[in-house]
Structure formats: structure tokens, C-alpha cells
C-alpha positions in Angstrom: 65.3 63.2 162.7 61.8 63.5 164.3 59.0 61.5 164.7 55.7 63.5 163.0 52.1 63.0 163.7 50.6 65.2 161.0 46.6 65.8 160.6 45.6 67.1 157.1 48.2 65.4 155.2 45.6 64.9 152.1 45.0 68.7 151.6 46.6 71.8 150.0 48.7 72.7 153.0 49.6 69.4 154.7 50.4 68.3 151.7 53.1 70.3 151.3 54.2 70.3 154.6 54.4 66.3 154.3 57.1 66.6 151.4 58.9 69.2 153.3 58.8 67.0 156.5 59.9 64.1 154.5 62.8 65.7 152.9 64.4 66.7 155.7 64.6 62.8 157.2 61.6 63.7 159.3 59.3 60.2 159.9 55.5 61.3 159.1 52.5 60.0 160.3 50.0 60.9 157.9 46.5 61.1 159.7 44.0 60.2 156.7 40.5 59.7 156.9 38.3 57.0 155.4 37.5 58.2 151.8 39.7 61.1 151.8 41.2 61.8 148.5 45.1 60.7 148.1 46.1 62.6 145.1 48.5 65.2 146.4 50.4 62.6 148.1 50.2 59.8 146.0 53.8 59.6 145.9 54.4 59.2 149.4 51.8 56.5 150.4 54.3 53.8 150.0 57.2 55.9 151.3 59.8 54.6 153.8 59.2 57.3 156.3 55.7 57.7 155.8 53.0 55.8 157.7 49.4 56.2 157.2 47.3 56.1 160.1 43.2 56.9 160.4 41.4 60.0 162.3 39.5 57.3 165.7 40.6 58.4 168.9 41.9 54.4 169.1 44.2 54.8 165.5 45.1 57.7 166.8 46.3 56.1 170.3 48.2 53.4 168.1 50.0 56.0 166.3 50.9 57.4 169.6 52.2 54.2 171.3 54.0 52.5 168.5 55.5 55.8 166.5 57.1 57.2 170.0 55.5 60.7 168.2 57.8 64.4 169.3 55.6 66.5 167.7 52.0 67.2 166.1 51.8 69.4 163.2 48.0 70.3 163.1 46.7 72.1 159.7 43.3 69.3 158.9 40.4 71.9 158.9 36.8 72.3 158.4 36.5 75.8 156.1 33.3 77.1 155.1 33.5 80.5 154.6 30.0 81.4 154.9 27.5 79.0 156.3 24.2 78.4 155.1 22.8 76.2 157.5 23.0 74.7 161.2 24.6 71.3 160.2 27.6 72.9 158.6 28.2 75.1 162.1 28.4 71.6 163.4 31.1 69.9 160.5 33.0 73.5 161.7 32.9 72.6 165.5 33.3 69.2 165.2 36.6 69.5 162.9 38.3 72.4 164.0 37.6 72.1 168.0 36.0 68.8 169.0 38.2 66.5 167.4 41.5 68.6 167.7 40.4 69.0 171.6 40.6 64.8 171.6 44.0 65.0 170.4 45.4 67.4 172.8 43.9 64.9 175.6 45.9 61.9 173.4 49.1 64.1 173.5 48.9 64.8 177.1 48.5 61.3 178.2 51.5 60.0 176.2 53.9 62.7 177.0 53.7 64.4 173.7 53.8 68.2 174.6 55.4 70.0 171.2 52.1 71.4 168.3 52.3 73.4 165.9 48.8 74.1 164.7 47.3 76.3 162.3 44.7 79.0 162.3 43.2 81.9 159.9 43.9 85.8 159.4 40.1 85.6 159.6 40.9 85.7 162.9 42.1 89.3 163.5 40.1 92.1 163.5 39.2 92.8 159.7 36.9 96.0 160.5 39.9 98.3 161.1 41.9 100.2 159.0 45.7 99.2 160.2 48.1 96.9 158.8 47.6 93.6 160.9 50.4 92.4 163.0 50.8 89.2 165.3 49.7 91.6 167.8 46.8 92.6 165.9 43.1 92.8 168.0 41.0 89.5 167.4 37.3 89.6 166.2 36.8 86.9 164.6 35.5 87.0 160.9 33.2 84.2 160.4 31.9 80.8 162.6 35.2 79.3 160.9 37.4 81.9 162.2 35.9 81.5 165.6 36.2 78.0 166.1 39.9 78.7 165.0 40.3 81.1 168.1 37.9 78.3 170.4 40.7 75.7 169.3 43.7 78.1 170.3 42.2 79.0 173.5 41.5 75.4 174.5 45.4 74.8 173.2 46.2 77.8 175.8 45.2 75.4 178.5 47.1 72.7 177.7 50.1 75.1 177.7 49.6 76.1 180.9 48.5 72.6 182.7 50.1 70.2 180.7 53.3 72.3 179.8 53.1 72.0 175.9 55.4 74.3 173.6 53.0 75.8 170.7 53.5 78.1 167.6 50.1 79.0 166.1 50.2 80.2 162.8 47.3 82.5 161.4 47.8 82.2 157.8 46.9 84.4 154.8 45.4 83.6 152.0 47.6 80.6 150.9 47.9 79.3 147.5 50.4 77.4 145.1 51.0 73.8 143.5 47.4 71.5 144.2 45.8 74.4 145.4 41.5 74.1 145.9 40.1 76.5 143.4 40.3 79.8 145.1 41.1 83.0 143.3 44.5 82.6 141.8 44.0 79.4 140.3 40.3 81.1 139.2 42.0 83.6 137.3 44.9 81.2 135.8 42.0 78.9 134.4 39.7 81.6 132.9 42.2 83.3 131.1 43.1 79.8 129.9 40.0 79.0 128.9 39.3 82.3 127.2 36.2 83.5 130.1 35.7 86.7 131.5 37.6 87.1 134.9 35.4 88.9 137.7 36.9 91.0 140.0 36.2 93.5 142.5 37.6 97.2 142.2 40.6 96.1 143.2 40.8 98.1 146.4 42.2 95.6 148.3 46.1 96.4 149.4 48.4 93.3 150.1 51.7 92.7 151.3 
């Protein structure tokens, strides 16, 4: 059994990976912040193993002291694909590497040197031709993609200083149960509902 500190808990991923972490005797705590909505893990807010705890840099140094955390599963994000104005770049770099760079600082000072954190395949370099690969050049896509990659390089420096263990997982295009409404569940509801379905040429190739 581990001990879980896990950021995102309330959205499409971390949902998930809160049922998953609960069902194998792992003890979660869930970082939720004030007016986030609870419905993908309504089920678990009253669950024995689950603790919810808020997103301050002092809930978060509770969490730390009183849950004797082993690892930090990191998947809360800031995603906006394209931005339209300044304030949004802001939201991005505030989310994705300002407050994640305040919890590597909380790990480090109580000893907590396991993460797993997640990125995007925005990250790679999109422009070329070849099948991507872990090895794959990075350029990122978008601002989002790039604060990503600012977030995985500051992580690099923990590793290095601080000795923390880290997978970073660039992740394609996920989608299932209490997804957002991205493309599959687009298509799903407009053939439901009887609409047209738009859609490019369909030159994409996935694997």
C-alpha cells in the first residue's frame, strides 16, 4: 500500500487514475480546488482511503506532514489549445509551471522524491513526417505544450539536485468514460442526436 498525493483528481484523467489507485489499496490524497466540480468522483469523496485536501501551498504542507506522502502523481493541467489573449498565457503558466514548481519545493523539503507527472504529445515535433517515438525531437506545438516542457525541465533539476525518481508521460489524445467534449464523444453525440458530423479529409494516420 502507498501513500498518494494526487493533483487533478476532479478531471477526465485523474479521475481515473483515482479509482485505479484506490483499487489497488493505494491511500489517495485528492488535491481539489475550491469550486472544482466533484462529479467524476462523487463516489469516492466519502471513501475510506480517500482524503480530500485543497491546492494553498499551506493545505498542501498539511497533506505532506500528516499523510507521510511516497509519491505524487501530477496530471491537474491548464489546456488551452489556442490562446486568444494574454491572460490565458498566464492561467497556462500559472497551472502547469508556477504552481507545480511550488510543489516540487514542498516535495523536496519533506523527503518526498518519487513523481509521476504528465505532459502532451503536443510536445514533440509535429512538423515532421516520422512516426513519433519517446526519442522523438521536441518543438513544442502551442504555449500549452511549452509550459509542459518548462515544467519537465524544471522537474529535471530536481532530479539532479534533490535526487527524485520521475516518469513523465506525454500522452496522446486521451479519451473514454467522463471524457470533456473532444472529438469522440463529438461524433458519439451528433450521430445521436441526428447532426451532421464535420470532419477533416481524414488524412490523419494513427496508431
Amino acid at each position: 500500500m502507498n501513500r498518494i498525493l494526487l493533483t487533478g483528481a476532479t478531471g477526465f484523467i485523474g479521475s481515473h487514475v483515482l479509482a485505479a489507485l484506490v483499487a489497488q489499496g493505494d491511500t489517495v490524497v485528492a488535491v481539489v480546488r475550491p469550486g472544482s466540480d466533484t462529479w467524476r468522483i462523487k463516489d469516492f469523496l466519502n471513501h475510506p482511503k480517500v482524503t480530500v485536501c485543497g491546492a494553498t501551498e499551506a493545505d498542501l504542507s498539511a497533506a505532506f506532514k500528516v499523510a507521510s506522502i511516497d509519491c505524487v502523481v501530477h496530471v491537474a493541467t491548464k489546456y488551452i489549445k489556442q490562446h486568444t489573449t494574454a491572460a490565458e498565457v498566464t492561467e497556462m503558466i500559472d497551472a502547469n509551471v508556477a504552481w507545480p514548481g511550488m510543489l516540487l519545493e514542498l516535495m523536496r523539503q519533506h523527503g518526498v522524491t518519487k513523481l509521476v507527472s504528465t505532459g502532451t504529445f503536443f510536445e514533440y515535433d509535429l512538423q515532421g513526417k516520422n512516426v513519433l517515438t519517446e526519442t522523438s525531437p521536441l518543438l513544442p506545438y502551442n504555449v500549452y505544450a511549452r509550459t509542459k516542457l518548462q515544467f519537465d525541465d524544471l522537474v529535471k533539476d530536481y532530479v539532479r539536485t534533490a535526487g527524485f525518481t520521475v516518469a513523465h508521460l506525454r500522452l496522446f489524445a486521451p479519451y473514454g468514460p467522463g471524457d470533456n467534449p473532444k472529438f469522440i464523444p463529438y461524433v458519439i453525440t451528433n450521430l445521436l442526436q441526428g447532426k451532421p458530423v464535420e470532419l477533416t479529409p481524414g488524412e490523419q494516420r494513427w496508431n
